[in-house]
C-alpha positions as CSV (number, residue, x, y, z in Angstrom):
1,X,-29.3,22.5,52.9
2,X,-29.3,26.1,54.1
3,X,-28.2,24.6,57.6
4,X,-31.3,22.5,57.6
5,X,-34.0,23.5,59.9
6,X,-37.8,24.4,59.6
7,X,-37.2,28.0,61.2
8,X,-39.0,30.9,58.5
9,X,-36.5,33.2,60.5
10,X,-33.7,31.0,58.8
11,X,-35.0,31.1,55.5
12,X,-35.9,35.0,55.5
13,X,-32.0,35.5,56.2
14,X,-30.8,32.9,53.6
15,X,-33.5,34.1,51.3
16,X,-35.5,37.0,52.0
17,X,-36.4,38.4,48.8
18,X,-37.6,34.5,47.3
19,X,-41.3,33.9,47.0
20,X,-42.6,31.9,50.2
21,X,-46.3,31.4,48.9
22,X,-49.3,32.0,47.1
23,X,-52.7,31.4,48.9
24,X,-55.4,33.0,47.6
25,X,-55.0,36.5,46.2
26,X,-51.8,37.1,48.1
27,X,-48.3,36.9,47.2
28,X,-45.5,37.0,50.0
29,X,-41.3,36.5,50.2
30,X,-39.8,34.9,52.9
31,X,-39.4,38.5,54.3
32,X,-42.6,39.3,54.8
33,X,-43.9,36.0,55.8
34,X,-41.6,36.2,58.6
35,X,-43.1,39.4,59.4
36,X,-46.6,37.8,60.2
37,X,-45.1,35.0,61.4
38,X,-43.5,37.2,64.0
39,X,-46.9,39.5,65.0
40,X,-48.8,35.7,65.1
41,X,-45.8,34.6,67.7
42,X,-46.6,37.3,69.6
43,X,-50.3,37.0,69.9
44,X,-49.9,33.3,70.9
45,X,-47.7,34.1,72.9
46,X,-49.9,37.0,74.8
47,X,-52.7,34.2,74.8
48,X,-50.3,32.1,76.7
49,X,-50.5,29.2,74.0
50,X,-47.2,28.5,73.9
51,X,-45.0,25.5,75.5
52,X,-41.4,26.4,74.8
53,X,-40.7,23.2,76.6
54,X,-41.9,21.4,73.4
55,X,-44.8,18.8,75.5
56,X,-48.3,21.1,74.8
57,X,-49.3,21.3,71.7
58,X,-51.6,24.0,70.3
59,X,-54.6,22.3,68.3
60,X,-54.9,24.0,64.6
61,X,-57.6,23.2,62.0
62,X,-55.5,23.2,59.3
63,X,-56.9,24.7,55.9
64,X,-54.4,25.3,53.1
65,X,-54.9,29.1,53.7
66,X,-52.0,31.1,54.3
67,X,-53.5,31.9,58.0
68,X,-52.8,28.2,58.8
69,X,-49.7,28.5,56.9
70,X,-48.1,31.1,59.1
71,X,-49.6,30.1,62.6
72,X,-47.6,26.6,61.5
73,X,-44.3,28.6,60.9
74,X,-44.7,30.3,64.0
75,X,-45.5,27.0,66.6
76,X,-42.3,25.7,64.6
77,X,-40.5,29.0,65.7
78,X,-41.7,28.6,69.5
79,X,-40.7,24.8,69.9
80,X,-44.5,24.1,70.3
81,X,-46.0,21.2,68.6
82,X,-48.8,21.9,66.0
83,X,-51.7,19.5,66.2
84,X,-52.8,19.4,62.7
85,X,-56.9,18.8,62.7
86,X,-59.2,18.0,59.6
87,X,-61.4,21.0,58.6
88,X,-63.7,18.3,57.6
89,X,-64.0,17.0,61.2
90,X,-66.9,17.1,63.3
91,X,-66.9,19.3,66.2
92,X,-67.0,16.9,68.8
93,X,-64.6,15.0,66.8
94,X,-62.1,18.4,67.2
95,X,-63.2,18.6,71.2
96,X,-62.4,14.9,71.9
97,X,-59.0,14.7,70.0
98,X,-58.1,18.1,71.5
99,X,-58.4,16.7,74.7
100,X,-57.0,13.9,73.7
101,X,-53.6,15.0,72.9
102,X,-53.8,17.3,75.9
103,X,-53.5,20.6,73.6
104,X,-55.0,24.2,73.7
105,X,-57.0,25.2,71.1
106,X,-55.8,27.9,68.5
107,X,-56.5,31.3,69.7
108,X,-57.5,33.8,67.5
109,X,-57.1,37.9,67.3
110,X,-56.1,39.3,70.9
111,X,-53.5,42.2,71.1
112,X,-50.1,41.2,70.9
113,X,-47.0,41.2,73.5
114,X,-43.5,40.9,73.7
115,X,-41.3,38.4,71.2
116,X,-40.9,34.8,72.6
117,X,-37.8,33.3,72.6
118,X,-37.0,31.1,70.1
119,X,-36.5,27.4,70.3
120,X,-33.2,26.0,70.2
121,X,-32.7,24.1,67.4
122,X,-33.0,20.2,68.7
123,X,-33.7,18.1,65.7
124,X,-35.6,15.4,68.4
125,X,-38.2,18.2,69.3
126,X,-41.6,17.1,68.1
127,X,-42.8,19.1,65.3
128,X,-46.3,18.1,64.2
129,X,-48.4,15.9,65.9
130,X,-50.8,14.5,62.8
131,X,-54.0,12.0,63.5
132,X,-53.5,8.8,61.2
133,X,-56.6,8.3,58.7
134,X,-57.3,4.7,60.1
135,X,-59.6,2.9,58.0
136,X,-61.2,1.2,61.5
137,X,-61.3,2.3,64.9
138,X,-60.2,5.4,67.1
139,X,-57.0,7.4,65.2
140,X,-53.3,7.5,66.4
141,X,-51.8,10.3,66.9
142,X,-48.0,10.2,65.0
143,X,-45.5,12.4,66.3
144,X,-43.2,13.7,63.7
145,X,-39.9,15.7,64.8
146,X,-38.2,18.4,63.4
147,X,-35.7,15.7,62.1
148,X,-38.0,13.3,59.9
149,X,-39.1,16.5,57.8
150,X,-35.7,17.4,57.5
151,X,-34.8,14.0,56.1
152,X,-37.9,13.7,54.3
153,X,-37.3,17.1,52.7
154,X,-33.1,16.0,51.6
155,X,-34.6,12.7,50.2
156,X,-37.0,13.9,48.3
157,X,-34.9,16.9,46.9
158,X,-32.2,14.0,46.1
159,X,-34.4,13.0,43.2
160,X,-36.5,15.5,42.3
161,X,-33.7,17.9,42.7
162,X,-34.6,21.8,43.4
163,X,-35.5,23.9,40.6
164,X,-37.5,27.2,40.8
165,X,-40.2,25.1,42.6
166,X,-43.8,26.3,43.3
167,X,-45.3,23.1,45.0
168,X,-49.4,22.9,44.3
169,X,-51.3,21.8,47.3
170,X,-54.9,21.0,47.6
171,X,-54.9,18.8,50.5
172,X,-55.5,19.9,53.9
173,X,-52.7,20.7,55.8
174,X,-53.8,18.0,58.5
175,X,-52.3,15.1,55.4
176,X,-48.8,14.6,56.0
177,X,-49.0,14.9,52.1
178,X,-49.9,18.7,52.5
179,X,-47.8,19.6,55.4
180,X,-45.1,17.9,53.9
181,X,-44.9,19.7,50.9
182,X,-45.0,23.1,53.0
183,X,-41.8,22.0,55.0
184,X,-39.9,20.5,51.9
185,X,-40.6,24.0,50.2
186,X,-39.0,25.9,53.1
187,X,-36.1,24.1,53.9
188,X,-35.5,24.7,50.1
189,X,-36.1,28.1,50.1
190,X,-39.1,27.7,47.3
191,X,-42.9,28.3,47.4
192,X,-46.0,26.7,48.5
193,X,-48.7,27.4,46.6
194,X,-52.2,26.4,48.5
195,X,-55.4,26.4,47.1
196,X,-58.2,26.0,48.7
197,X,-61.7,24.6,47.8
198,X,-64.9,25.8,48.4
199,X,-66.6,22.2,48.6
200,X,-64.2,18.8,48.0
201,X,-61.9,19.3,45.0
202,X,-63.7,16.9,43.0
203,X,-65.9,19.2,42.6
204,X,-63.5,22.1,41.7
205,X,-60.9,20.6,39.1
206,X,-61.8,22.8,36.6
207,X,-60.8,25.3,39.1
208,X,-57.9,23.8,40.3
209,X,-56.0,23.5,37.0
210,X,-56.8,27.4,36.2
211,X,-55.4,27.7,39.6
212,X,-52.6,25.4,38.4
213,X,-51.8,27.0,35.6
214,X,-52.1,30.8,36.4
215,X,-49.3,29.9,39.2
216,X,-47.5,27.9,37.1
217,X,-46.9,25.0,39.6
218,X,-44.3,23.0,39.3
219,X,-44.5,20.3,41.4
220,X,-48.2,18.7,42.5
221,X,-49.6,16.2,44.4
222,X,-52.6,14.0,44.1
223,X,-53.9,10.9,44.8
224,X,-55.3,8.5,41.6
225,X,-58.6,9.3,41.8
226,X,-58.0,13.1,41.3
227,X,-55.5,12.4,38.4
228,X,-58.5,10.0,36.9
229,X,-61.0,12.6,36.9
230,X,-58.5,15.7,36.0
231,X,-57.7,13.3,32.7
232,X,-61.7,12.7,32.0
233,X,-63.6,14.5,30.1
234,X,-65.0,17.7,30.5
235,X,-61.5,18.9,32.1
236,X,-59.5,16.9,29.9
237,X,-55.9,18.3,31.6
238,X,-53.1,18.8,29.5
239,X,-50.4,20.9,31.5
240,X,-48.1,23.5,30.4
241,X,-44.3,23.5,30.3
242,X,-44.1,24.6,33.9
243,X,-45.2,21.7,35.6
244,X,-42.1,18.8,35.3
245,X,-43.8,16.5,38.3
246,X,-47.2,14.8,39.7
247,X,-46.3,12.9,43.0
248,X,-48.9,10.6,42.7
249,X,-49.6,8.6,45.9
250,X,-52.0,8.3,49.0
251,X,-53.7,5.1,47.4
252,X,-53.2,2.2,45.1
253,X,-51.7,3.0,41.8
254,X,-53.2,1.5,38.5
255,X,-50.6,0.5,35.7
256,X,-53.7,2.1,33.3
257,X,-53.8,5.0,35.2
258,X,-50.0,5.8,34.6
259,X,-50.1,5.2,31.0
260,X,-53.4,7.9,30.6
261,X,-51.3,10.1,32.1
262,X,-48.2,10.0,30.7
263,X,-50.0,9.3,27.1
264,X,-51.0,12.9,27.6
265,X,-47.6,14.7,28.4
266,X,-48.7,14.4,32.3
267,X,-44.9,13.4,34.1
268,X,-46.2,11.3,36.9
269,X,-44.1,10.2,39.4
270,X,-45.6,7.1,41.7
271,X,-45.0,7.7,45.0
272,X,-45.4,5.5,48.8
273,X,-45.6,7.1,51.8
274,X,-47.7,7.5,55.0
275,X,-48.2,9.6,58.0
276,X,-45.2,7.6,59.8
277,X,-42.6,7.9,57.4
278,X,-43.5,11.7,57.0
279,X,-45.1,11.4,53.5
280,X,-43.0,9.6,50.9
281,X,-40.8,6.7,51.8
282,X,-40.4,5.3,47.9
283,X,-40.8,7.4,44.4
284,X,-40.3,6.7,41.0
285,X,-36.9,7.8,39.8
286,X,-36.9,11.1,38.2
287,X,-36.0,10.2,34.9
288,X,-39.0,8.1,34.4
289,X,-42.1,10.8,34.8
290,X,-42.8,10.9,31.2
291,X,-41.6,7.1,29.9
292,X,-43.6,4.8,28.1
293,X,-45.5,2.5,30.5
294,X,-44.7,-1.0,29.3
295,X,-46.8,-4.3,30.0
296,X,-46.9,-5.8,33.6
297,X,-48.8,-6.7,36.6
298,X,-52.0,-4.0,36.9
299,X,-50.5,-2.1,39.9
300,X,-47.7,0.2,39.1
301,X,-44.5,0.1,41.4
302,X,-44.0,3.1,43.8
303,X,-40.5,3.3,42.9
304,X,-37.0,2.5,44.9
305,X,-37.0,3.8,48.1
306,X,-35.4,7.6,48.6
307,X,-31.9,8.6,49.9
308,X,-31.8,7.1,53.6
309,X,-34.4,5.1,53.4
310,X,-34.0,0.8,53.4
311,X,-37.1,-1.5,52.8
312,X,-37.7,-5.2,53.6
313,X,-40.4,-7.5,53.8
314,X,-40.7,-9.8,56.0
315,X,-43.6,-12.4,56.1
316,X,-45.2,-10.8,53.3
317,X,-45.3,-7.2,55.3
318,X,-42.9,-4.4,54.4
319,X,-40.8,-2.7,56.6
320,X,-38.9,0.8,56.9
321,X,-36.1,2.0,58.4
322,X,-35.4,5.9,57.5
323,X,-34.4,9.5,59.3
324,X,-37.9,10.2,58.6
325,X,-39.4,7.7,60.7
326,X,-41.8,9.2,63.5
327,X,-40.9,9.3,67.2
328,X,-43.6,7.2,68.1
329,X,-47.7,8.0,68.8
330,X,-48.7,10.4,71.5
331,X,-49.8,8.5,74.5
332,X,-47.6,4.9,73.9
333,X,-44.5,5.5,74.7
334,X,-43.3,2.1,73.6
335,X,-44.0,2.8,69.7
336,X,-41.1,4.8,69.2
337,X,-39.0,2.9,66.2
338,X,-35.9,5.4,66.0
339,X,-33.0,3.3,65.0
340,X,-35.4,-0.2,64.3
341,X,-37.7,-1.1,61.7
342,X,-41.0,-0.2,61.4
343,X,-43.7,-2.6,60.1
344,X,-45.8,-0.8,58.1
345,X,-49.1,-3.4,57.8
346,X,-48.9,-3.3,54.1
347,X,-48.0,-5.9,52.1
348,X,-45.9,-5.0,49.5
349,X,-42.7,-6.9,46.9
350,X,-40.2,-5.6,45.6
351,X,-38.8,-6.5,42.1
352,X,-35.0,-7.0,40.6
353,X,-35.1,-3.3,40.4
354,X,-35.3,-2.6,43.7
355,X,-38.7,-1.0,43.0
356,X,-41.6,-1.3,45.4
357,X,-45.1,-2.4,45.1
358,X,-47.6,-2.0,47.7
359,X,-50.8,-4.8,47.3
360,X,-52.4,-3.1,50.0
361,X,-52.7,-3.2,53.6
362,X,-52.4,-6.6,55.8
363,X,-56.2,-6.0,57.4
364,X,-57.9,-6.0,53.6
365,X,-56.6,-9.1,52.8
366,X,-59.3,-11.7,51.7
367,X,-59.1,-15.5,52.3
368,X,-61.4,-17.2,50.6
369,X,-61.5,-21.2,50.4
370,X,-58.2,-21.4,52.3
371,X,-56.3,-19.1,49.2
372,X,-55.2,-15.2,49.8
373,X,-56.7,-12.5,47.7
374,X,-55.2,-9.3,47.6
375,X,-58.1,-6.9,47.2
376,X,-56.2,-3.9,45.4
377,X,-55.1,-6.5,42.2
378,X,-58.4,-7.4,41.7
379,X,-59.4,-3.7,42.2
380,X,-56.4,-2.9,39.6
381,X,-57.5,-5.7,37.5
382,X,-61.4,-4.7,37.4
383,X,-60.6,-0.6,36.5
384,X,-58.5,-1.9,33.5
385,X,-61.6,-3.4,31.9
386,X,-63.8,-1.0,29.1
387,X,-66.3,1.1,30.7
388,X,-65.0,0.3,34.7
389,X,-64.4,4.1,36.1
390,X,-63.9,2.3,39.9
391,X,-64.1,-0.4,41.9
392,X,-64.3,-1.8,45.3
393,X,-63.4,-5.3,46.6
394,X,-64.4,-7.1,49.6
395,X,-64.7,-10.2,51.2
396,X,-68.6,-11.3,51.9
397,X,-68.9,-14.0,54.6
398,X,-69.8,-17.2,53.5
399,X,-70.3,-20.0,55.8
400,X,-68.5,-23.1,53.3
401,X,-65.1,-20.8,52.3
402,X,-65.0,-18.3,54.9
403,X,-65.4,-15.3,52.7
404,X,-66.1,-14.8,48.7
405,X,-64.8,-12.6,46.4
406,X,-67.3,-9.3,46.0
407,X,-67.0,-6.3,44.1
408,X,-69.1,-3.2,43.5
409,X,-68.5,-1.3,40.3
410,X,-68.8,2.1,38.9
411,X,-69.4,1.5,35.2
412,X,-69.7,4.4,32.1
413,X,-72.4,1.8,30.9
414,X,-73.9,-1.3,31.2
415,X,-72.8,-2.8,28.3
416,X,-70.1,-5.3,30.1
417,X,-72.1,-8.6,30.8
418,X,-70.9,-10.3,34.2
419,X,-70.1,-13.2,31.8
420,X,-67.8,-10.6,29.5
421,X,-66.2,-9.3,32.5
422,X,-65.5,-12.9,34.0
423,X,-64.2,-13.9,31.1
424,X,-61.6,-10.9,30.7
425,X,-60.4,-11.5,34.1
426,X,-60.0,-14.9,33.8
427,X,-57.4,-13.7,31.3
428,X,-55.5,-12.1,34.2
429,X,-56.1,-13.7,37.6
430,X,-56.1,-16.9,38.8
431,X,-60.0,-18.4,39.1
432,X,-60.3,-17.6,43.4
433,X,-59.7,-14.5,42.7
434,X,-62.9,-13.3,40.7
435,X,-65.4,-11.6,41.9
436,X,-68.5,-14.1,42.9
437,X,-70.2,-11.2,43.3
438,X,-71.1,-8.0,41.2
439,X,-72.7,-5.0,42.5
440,X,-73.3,-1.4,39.7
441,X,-73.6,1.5,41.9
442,X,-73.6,5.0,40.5
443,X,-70.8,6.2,43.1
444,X,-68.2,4.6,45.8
445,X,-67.9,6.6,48.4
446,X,-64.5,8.8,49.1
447,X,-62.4,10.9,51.3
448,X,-62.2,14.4,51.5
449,X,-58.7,13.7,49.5
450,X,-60.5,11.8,47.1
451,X,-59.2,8.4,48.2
452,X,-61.7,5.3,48.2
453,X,-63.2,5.8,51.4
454,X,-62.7,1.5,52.6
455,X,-64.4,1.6,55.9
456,X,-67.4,3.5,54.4
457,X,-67.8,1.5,51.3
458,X,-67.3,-1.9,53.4
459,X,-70.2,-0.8,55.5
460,X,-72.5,0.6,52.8
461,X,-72.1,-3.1,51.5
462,X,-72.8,-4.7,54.6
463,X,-76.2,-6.6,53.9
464,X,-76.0,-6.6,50.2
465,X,-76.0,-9.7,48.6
466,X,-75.1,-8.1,45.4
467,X,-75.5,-10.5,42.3
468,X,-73.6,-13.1,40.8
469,X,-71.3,-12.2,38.4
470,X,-72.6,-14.8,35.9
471,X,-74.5,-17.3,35.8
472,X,-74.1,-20.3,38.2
473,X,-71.0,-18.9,39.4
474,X,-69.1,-20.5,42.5
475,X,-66.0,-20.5,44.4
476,X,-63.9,-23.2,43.0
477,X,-63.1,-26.0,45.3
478,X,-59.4,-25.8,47.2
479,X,-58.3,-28.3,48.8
480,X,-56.4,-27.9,51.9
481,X,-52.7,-28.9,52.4
């Protein structure tokens, strides 16, 4: 794959005259994005920013602007790791997990010097170091090499094969998502497109789709609340010819969802990932983006897992082993799994087709009466229903089972009783898995991303008794065994 490597010096040799990116109202080839990516080397350099010995990282809020986009290129050139930081984050929040990961912050302007030398290639070198979104407690810092993007960039090109690719990213360039899709579309010599919003996208996807489709992306990713809102009205998204995939990923995947989608010409492609696999570990098959969704359970699979990648489960928990695992978190040396399996924390099957299905992760998981309830089927189950736009489930404390089944709802209307929703899931899960309690709220809250924020909606709940989902509704009796 053009000798596989993440230099922009490469790629401006291989391909110098191919366009690199579009960000904003700018336009540049390989060429001349190794032109600023040079001038930026040298003014990092000047500032004394750069580690060529590959340990200090240089601390970058990363925007999907083209600024971010070449000071990345250039830390790749230099051997230095890039500590990609949130835009969103607070400033203490940047201080603390600057000083954390012992980096120097990104130095701006300054006159330039001399040209550094140039890393050697060493496919071990750390590349990014990316904070994990962890729904509780302080983040981890992953530490991705030069090698998992390499192998996450061949796998994913093994089944989405390379065509003349613009890849669409929204995300911040702190996601593994977003940074991902920048390294997959230089080691194949194809463009990035970024676009950046002035607020959260949700607010911009009218926006966003102009921006889509004046670009003519090919390749997108979003995460299903996006998709569910780009495929409401008032933006109603029906995609030209140019774009042949949506990598759809980053949360749950509704079986409903999927069908929307594909019912209106939109070729979506389920995808698993996360920060320690280097984005995406399992994706539908090619083939499949615009097929008929038939019947089944209410989450859709992820897909098989890519070329180099093996999954198992074990006790219920899926595992990975891949070229694109991480090289451990910064600060715990013993978390390095290169050559082992890594235990993801999410439970997960996988079916006679090899295709994975991720429930959701082992921390959310509800027991109630002594019986397991996955919260992301009865989430799956709930949004199917008439009139349910989203919803969140939870486990309330009860002294006599341990926890009950609660949900809170964003609904079009009020026109679903809690005795007519009962009654519909009753069709689908087994009875310890409704909902005991019903909550309407007029919004859930979310990530910048636009994923289900958990930890925010579980503490926005805390205290709320919320009300029965019809009347003289109880946990049914389990008896233990």
């Amino acid at each position: 794959m053009h000798g596989a490597t993440l230099s922009v010096f490469d790629a401006a040799r291989d391909a110098p005259g191919e366009l690199a990116i579009i960000a904003g109202n700018e336009a540049l080839t390989y060429a001349e994005v190794a032109t600023r990516v040079e001038r930026r080397l040298r003014e990092l350099h000047a500032a004394g920013a750069l580690d060529h010995a590959g340990q200090g990282p240089v601390a970058v809020i990363a925007r999907p602007t083209l600024a971010t986009f070449v000071t990345t290129l250039a830390l790749f050139a230099a051997g230095t790791p890039v500590l990609v930081m949130h835009p969103r984050m607070a400033r203490a929040e940047l201080t603390a997990l600057t000083a954390r990961a012992g980096a120097v912050p990104e130095p701006f302007g300054g006159p330039g010097g001399a040209l550094p030398p140039l890393a050697t290639f060493d496919p071990e070198r750390i590349a990014a170091l990316v904070p994990t979104s962890g729904s509780t407690g302080e983040p981890r810092v992953v530490r991705l090499s030069h090698r998992a993007f390499l192998a996450a960039a061949a796998a994913s090109a093994a089944n989405l094969g390379i065509e003349r690719d613009r890849w669409l990213v929204a995300l911040p360039l702190a996601h593994v998502g977003g940074l991902g899709a920048v390294t997959r579309s230089l080691v194949n010599r194809r463009a990035v497109i970024l676009f950046e919003p002035e607020r959260s996208l949700l607010g911009e996807l009218p926006a966003f789709v102009a921006y889509a489709e004046q670009h003519a992306a090919t390749l997108v990713s979003l995460v299903p609340t996006i998709l569910d809102r780009l495929l409401a009205e008032p933006v109603a998204w029906r995609p030209s010819a140019a774009l042949r995939a949506v990598l759809l990923g980053g949360a749950a995947i509704p079986r409903a969802l999927v069908a929307r989608a594909r019912a209106a010409g939109i070729p979506v492609l389920p995808t698993y990932g996360m920060t320690e696999t280097c984005a995406q570990i399992a994706t539908g098959r090619y083939a499949s983006r615009l097929d008929p969704v038939p019947a089944g359970h209410d989450l859709f699979p992820s897909g098989p897992p890519l070329a180099g990648s093996e999954v198992r489960i074990r006790e219920g928990i899926l595992e990975v082993r891949s070229a694109s695992l991480f090289s451990g978190y910064w600060g715990e040396p013993a978390s390095d799994p290169r050559g082992g399996w890594f235990g993801t924390n999410d439970r997960a099957i996988i079916d006679a087709h090899d295709e994975l299905t991720v429930l959701g992760r082992g921390s959310d998981l509800i027991i109630t009466g002594g019986e397991n309830v996955d919260p992301l089927e009865v989430e799956a189950a709930l949004e199917s229903l008439p009139g349910v736009r989203r919803a969140f489930v939870f486990g309330t404390p009860d002294v006599t089972f341990g926890q009950i089944v609660s949900a809170r709802l964003v609904t079009e209307t009020d026109a679903l009783s809690g005795r007519e929703l009962a009654g519909l899931l009753a069709e689908r899960l087994a009875a310890y898995k409704l909902p005991r309690l019903v909550e309407r709220v007029a919004e859930l809250p979310l990530t910048p991303s636009g994923k289900l924020d958990r930890r925010a909606a579980q503490v926005s709940s805390a205290g709320s008794a919320g009300s029965p989902a019809y009347p003289g509704a109880r946990v049914p009796k389990v008896e233990a065994t």
